[in-house]
N, CA, C, O and CB atoms as a CASP TS submission, in Angstrom:
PFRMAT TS
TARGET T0000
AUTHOR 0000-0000-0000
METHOD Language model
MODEL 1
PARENT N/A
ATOM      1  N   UNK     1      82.904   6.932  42.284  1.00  0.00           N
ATOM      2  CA  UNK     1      81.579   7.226  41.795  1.00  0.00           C
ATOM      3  C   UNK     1      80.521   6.510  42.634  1.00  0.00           C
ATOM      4  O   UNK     1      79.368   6.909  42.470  1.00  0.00           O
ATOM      5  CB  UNK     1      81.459   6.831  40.331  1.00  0.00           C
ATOM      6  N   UNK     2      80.643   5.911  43.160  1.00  0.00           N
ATOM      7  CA  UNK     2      79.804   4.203  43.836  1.00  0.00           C
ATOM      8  C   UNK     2      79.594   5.364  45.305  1.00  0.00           C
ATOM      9  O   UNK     2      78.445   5.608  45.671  1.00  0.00           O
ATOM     10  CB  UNK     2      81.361   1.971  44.202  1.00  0.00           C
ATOM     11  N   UNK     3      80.490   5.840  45.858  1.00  0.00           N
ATOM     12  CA  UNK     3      80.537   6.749  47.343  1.00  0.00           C
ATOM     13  C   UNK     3      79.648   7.817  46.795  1.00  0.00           C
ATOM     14  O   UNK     3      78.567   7.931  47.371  1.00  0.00           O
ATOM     15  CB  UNK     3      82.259   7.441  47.983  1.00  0.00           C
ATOM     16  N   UNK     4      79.882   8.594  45.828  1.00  0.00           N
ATOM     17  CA  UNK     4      78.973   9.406  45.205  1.00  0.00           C
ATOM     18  C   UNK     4      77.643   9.516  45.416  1.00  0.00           C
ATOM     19  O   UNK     4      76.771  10.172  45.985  1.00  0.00           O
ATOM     20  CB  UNK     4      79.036   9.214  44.166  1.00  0.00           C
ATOM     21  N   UNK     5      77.933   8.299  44.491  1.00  0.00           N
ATOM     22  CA  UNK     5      75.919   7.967  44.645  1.00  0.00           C
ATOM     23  C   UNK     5      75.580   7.266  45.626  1.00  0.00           C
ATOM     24  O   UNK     5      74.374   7.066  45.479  1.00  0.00           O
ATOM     25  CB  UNK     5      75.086   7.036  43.444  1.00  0.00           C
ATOM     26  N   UNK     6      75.988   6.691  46.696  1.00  0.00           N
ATOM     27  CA  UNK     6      75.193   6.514  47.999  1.00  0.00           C
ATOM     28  C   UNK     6      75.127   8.091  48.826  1.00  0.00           C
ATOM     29  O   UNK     6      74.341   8.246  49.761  1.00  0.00           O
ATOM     30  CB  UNK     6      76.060   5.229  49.029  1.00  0.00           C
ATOM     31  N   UNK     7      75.795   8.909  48.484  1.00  0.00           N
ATOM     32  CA  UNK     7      75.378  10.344  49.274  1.00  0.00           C
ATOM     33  C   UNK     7      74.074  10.901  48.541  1.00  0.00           C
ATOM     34  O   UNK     7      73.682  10.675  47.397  1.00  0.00           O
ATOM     35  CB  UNK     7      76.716  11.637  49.164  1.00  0.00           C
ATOM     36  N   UNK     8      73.420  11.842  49.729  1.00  0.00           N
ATOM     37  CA  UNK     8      72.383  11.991  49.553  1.00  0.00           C
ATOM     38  C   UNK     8      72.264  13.769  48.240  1.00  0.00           C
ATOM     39  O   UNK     8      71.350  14.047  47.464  1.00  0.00           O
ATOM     40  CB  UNK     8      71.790  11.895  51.227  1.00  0.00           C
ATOM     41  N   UNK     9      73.610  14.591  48.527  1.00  0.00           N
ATOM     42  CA  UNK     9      74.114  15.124  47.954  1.00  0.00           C
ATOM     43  C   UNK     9      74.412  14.992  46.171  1.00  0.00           C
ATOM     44  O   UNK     9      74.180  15.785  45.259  1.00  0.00           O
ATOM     45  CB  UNK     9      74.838  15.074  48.723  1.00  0.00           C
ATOM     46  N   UNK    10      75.071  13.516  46.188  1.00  0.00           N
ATOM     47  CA  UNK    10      75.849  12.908  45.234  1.00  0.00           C
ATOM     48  C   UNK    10      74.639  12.800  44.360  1.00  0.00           C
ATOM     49  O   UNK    10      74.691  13.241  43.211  1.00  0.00           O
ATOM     50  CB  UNK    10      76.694  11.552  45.642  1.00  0.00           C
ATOM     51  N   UNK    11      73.192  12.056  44.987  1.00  0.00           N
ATOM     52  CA  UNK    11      72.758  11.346  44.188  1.00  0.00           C
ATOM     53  C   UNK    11      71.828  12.715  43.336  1.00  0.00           C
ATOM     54  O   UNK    11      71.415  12.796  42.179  1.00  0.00           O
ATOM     55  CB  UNK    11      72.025   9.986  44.926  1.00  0.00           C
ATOM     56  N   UNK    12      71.757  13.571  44.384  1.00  0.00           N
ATOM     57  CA  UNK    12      71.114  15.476  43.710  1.00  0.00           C
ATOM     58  C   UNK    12      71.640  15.465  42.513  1.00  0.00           C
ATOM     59  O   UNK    12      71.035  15.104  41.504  1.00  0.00           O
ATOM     60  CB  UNK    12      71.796  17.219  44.555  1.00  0.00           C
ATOM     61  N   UNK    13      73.194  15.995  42.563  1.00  0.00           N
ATOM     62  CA  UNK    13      73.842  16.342  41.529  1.00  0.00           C
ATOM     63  C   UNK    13      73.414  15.608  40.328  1.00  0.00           C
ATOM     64  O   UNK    13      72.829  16.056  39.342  1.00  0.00           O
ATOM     65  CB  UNK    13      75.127  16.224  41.781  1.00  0.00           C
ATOM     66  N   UNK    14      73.897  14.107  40.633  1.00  0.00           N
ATOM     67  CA  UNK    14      73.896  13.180  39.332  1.00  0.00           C
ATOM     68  C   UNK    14      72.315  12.944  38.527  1.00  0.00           C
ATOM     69  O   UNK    14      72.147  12.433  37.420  1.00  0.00           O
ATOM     70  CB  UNK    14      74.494  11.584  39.882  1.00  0.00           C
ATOM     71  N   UNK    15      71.369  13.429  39.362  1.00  0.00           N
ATOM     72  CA  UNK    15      70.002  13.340  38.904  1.00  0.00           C
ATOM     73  C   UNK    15      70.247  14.461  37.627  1.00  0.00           C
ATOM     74  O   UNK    15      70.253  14.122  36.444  1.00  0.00           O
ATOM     75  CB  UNK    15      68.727  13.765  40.215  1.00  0.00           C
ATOM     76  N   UNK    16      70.439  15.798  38.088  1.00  0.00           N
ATOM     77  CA  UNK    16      70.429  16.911  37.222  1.00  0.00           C
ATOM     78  C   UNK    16      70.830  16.805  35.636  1.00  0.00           C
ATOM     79  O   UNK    16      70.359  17.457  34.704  1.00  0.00           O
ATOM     80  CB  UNK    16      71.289  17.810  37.848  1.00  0.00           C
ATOM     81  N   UNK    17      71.564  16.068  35.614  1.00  0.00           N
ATOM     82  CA  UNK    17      72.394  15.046  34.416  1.00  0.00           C
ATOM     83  C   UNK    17      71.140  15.274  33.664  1.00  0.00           C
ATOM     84  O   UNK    17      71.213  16.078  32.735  1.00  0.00           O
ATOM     85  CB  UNK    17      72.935  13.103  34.779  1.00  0.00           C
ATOM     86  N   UNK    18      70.011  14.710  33.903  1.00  0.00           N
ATOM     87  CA  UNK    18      68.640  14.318  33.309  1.00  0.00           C
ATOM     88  C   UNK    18      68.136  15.225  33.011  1.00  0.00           C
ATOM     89  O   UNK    18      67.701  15.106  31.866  1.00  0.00           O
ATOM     90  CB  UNK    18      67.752  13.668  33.974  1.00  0.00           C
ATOM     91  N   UNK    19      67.892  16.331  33.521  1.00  0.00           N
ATOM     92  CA  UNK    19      67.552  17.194  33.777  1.00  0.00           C
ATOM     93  C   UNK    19      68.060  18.613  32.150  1.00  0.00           C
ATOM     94  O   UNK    19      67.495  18.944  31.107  1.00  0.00           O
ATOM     95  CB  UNK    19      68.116  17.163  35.339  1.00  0.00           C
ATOM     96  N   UNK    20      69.271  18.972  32.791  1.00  0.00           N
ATOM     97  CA  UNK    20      69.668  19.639  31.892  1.00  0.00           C
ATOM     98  C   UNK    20      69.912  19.253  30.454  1.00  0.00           C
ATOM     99  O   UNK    20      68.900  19.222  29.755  1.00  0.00           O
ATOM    100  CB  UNK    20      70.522  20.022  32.342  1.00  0.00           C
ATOM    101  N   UNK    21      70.973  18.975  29.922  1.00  0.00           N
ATOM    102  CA  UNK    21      71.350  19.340  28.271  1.00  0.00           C
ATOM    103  C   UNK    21      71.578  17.658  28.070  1.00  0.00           C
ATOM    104  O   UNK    21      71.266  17.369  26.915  1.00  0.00           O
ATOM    105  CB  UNK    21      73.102  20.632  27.860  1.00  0.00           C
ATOM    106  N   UNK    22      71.893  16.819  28.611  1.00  0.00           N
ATOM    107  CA  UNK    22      71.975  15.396  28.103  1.00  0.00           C
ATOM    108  C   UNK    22      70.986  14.975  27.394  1.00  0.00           C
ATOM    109  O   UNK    22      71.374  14.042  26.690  1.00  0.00           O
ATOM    110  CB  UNK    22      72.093  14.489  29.038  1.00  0.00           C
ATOM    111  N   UNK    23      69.780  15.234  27.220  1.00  0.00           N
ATOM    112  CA  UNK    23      68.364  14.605  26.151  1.00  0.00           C
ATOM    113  C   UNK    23      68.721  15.427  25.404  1.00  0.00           C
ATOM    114  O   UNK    23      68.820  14.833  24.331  1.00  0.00           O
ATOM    115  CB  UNK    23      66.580  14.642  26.497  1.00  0.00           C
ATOM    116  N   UNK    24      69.032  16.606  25.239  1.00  0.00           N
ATOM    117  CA  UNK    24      68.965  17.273  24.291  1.00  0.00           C
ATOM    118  C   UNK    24      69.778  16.655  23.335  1.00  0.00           C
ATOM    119  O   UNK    24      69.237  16.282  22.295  1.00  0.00           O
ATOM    120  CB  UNK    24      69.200  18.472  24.562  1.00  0.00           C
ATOM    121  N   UNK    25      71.503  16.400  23.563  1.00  0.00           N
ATOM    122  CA  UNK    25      72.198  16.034  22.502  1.00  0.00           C
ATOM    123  C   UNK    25      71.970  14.667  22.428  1.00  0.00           C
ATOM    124  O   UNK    25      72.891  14.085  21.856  1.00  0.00           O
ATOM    125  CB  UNK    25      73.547  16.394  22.542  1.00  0.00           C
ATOM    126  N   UNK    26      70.808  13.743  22.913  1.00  0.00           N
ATOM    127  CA  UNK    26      70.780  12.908  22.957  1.00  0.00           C
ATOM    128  C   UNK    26      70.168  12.549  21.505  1.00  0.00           C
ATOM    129  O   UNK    26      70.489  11.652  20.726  1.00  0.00           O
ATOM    130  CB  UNK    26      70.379  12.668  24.057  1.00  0.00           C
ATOM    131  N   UNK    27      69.272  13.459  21.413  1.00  0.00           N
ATOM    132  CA  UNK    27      67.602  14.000  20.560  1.00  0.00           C
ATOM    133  C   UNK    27      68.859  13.971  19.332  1.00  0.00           C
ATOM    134  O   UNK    27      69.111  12.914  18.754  1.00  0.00           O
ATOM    135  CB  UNK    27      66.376  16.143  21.108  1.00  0.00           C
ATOM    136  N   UNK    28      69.585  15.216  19.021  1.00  0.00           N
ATOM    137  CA  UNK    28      70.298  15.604  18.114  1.00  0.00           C
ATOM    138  C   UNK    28      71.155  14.270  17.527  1.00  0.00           C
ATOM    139  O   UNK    28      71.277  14.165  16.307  1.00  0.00           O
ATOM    140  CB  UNK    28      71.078  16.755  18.665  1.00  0.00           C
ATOM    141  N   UNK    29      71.650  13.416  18.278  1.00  0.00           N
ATOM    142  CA  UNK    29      72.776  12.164  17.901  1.00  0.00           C
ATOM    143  C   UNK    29      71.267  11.265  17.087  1.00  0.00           C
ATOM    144  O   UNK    29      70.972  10.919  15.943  1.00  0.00           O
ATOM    145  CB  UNK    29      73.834  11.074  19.818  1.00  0.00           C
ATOM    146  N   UNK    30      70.728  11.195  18.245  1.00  0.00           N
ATOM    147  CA  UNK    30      69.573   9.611  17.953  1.00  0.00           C
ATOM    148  C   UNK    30      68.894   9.752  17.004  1.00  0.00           C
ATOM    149  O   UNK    30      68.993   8.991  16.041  1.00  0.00           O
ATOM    150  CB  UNK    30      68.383   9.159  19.023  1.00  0.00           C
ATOM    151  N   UNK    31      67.864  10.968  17.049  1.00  0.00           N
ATOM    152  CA  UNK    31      66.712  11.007  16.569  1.00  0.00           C
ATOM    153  C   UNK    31      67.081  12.111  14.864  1.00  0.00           C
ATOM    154  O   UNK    31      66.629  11.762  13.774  1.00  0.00           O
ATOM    155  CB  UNK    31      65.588  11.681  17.968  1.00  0.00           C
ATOM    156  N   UNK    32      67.792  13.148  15.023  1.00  0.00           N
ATOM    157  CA  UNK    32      68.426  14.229  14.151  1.00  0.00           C
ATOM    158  C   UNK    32      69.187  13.208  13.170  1.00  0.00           C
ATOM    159  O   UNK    32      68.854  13.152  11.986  1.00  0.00           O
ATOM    160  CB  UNK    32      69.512  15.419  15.042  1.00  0.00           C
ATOM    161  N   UNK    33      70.207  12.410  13.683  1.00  0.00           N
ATOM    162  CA  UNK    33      71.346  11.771  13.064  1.00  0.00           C
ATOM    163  C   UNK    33      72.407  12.376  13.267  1.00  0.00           C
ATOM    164  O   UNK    33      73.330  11.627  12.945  1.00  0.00           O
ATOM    165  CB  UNK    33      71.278  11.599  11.805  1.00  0.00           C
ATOM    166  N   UNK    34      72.783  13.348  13.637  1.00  0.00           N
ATOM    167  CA  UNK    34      73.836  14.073  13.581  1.00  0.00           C
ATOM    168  C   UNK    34      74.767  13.587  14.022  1.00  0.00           C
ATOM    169  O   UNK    34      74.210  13.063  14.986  1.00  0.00           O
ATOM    170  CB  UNK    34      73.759  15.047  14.003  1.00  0.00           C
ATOM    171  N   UNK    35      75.847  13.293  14.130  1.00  0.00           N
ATOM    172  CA  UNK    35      76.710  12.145  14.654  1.00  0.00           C
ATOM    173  C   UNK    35      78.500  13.272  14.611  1.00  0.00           C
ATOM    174  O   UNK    35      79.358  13.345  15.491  1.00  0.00           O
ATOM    175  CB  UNK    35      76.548  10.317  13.210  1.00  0.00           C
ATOM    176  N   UNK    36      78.461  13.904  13.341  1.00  0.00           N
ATOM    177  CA  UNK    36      79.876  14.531  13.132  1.00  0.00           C
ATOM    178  C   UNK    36      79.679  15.866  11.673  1.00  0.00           C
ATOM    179  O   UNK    36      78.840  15.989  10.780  1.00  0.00           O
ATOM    180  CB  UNK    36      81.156  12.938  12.630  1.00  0.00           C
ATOM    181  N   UNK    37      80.707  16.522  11.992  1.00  0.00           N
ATOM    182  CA  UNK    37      80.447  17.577  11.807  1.00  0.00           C
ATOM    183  C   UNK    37      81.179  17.188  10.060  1.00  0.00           C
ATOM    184  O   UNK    37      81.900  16.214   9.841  1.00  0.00           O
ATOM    185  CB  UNK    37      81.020  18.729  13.038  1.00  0.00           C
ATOM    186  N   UNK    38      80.850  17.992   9.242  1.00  0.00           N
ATOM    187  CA  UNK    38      81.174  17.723   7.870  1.00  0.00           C
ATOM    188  C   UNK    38      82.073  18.830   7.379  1.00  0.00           C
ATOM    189  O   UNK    38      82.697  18.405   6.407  1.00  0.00           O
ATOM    190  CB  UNK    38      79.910  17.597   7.006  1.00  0.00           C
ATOM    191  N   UNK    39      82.386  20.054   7.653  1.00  0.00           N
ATOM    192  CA  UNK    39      82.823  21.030   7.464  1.00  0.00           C
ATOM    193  C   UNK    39      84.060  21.138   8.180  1.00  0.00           C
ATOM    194  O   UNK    39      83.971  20.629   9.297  1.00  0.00           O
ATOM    195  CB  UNK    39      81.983  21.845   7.646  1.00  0.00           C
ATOM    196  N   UNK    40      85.225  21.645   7.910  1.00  0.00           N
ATOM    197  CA  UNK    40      86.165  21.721   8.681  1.00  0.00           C
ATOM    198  C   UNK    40      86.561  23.261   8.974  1.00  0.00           C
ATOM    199  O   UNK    40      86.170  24.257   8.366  1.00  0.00           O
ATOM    200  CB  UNK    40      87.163  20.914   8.136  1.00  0.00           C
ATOM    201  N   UNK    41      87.505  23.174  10.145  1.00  0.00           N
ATOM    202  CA  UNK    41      87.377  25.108  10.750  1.00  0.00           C
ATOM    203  C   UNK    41      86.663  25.142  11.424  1.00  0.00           C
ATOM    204  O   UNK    41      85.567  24.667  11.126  1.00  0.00           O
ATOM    205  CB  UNK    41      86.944  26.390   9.927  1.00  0.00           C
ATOM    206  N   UNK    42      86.917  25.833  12.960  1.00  0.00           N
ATOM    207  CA  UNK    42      86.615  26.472  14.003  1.00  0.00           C
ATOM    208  C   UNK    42      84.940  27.339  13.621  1.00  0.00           C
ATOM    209  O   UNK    42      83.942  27.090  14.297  1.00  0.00           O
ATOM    210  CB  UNK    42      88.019  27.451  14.331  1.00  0.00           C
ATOM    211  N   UNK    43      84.925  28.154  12.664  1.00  0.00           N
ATOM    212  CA  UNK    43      84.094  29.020  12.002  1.00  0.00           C
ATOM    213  C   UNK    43      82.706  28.179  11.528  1.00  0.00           C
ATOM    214  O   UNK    43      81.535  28.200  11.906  1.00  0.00           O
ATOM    215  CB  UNK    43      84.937  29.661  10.776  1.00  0.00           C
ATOM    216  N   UNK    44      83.450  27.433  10.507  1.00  0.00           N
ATOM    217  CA  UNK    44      82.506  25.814  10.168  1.00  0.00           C
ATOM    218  C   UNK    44      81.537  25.575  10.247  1.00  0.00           C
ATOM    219  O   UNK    44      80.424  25.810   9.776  1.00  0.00           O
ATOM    220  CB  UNK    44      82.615  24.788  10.716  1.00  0.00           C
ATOM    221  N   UNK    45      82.449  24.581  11.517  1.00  0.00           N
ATOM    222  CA  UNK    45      82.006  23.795  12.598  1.00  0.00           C
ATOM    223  C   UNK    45      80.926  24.831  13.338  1.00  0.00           C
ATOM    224  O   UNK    45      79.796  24.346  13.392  1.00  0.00           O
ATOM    225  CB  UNK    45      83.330  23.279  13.574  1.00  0.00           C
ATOM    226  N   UNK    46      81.036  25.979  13.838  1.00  0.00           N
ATOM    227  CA  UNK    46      80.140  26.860  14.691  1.00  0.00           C
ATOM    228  C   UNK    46      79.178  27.231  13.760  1.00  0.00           C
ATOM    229  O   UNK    46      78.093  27.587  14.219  1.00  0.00           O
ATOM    230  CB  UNK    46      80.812  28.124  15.379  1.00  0.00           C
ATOM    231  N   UNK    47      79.346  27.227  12.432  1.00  0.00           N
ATOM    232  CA  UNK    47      77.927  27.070  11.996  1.00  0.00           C
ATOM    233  C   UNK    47      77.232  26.577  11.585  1.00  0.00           C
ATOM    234  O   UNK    47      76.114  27.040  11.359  1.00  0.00           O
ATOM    235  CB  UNK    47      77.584  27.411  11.626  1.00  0.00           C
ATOM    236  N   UNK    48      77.740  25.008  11.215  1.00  0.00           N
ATOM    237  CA  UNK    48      76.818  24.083  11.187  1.00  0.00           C
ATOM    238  C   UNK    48      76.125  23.896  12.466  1.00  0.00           C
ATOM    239  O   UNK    48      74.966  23.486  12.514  1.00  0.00           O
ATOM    240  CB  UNK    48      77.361  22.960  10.754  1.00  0.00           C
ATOM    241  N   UNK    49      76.813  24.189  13.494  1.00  0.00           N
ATOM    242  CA  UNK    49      76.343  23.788  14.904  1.00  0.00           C
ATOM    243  C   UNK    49      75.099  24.736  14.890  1.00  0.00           C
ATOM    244  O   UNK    49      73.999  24.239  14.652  1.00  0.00           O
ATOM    245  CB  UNK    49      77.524  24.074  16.263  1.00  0.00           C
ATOM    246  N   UNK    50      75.209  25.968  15.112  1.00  0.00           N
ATOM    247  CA  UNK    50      73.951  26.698  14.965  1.00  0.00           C
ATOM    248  C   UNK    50      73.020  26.351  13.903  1.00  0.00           C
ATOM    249  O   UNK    50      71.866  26.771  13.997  1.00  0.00           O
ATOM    250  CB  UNK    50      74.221  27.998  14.805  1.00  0.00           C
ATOM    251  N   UNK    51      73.387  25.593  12.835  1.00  0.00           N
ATOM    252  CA  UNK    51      72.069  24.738  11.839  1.00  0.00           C
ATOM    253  C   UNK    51      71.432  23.669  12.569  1.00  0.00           C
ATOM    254  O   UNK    51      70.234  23.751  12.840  1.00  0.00           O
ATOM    255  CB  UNK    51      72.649  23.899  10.375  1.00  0.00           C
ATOM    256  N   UNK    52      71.953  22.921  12.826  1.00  0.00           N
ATOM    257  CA  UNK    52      71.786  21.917  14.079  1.00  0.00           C
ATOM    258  C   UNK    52      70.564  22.082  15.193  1.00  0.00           C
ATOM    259  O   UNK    52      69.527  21.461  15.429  1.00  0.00           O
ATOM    260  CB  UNK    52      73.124  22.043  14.920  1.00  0.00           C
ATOM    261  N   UNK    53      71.453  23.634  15.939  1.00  0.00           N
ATOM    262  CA  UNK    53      70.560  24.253  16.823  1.00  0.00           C
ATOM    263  C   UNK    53      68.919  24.361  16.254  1.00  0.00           C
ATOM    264  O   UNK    53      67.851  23.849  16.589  1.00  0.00           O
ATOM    265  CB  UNK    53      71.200  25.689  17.097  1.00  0.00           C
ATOM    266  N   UNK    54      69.297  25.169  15.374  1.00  0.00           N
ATOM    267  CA  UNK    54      68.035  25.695  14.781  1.00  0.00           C
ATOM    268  C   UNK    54      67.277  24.729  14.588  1.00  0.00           C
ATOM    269  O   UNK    54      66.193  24.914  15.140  1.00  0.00           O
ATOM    270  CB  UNK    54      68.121  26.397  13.605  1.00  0.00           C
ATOM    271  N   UNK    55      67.357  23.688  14.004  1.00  0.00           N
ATOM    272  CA  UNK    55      66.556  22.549  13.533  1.00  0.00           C
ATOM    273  C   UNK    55      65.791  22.043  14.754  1.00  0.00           C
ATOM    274  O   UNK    55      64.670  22.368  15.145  1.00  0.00           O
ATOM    275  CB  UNK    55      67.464  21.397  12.877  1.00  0.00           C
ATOM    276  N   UNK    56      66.703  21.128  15.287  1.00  0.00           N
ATOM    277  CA  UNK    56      65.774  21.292  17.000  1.00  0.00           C
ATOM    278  C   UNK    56      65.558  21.826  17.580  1.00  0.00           C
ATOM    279  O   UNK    56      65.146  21.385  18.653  1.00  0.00           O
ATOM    280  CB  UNK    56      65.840  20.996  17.928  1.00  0.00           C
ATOM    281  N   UNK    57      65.664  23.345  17.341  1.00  0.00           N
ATOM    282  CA  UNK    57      64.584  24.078  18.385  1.00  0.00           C
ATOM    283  C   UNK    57      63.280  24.435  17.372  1.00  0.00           C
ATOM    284  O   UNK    57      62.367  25.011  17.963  1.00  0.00           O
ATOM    285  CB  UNK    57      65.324  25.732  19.194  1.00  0.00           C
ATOM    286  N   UNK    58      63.159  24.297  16.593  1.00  0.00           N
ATOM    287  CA  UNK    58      61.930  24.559  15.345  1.00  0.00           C
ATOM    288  C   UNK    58      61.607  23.012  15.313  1.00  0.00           C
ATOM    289  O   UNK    58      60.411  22.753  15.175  1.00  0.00           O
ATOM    290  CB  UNK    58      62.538  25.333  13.496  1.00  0.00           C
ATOM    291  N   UNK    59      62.520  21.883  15.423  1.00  0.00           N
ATOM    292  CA  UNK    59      61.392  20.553  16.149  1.00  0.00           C
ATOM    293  C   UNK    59      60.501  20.882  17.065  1.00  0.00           C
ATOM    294  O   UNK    59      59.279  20.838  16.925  1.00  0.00           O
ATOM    295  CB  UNK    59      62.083  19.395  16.972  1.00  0.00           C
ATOM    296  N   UNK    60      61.220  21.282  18.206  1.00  0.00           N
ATOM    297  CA  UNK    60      60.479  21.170  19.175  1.00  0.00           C
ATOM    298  C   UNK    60      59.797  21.973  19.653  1.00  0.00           C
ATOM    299  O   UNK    60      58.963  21.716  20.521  1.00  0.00           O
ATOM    300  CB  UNK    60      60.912  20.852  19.859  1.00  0.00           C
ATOM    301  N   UNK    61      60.098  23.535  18.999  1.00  0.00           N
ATOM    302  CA  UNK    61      58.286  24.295  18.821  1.00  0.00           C
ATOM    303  C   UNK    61      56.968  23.995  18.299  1.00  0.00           C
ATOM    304  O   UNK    61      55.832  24.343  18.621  1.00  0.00           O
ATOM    305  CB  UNK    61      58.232  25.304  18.102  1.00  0.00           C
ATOM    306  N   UNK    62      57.659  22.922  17.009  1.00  0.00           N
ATOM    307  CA  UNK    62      56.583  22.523  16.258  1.00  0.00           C
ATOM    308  C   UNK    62      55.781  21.115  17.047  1.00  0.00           C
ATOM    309  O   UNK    62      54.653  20.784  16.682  1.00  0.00           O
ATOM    310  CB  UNK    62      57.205  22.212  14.708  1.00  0.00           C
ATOM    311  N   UNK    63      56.399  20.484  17.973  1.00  0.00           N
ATOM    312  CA  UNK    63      56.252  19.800  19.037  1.00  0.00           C
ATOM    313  C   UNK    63      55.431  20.326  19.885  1.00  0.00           C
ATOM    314  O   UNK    63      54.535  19.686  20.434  1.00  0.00           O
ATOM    315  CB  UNK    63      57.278  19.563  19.555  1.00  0.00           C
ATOM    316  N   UNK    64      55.669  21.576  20.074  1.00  0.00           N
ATOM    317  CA  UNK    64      55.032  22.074  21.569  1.00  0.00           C
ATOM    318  C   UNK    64      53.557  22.714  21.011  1.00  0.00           C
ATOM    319  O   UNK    64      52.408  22.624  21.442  1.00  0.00           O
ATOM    320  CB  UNK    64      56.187  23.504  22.530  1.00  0.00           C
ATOM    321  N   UNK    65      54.154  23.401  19.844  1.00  0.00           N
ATOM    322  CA  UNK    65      52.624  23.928  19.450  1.00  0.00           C
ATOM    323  C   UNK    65      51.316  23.221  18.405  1.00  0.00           C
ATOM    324  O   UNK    65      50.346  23.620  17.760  1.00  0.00           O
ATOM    325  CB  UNK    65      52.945  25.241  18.760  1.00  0.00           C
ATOM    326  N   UNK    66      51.912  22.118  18.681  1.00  0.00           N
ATOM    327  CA  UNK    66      50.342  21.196  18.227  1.00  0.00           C
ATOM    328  C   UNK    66      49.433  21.279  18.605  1.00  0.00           C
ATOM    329  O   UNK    66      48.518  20.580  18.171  1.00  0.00           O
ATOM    330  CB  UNK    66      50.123  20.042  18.329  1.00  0.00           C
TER
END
């Protein structure tokens, strides 16, 4: 990882980290609470997850459109 990030390549990639979906579930763990899923099953689980979804993305419209 250390060779990684002294390339000029390496250090592109690993920026993107920031970039894409890492704040997001960051937002959802930290700030949401969400930590673990309560429901058990494949089915469930995929829809609490889409409750989840929904919630922070209706945060963060209500965020954007102040």
């Amino acid at each position: 990882m250390r060779h990684r990030l002294k390339t000029r390549a390496g250090k592109s990639v690993y920026a993107l980290r920031k970039v894409t979906s890492e704040p997001v579930f960051g937002v959802i763990k930290a700030v949401m609470g969400f930590r673990s899923f309560l429901l058990r099953g494949y089915e469930a689980a995929q829809g609490e997850w889409s409750l989840v979804c929904m919630a922070f993305n209706l945060k963060r419209l209500h965020v954007l459109t102040r």
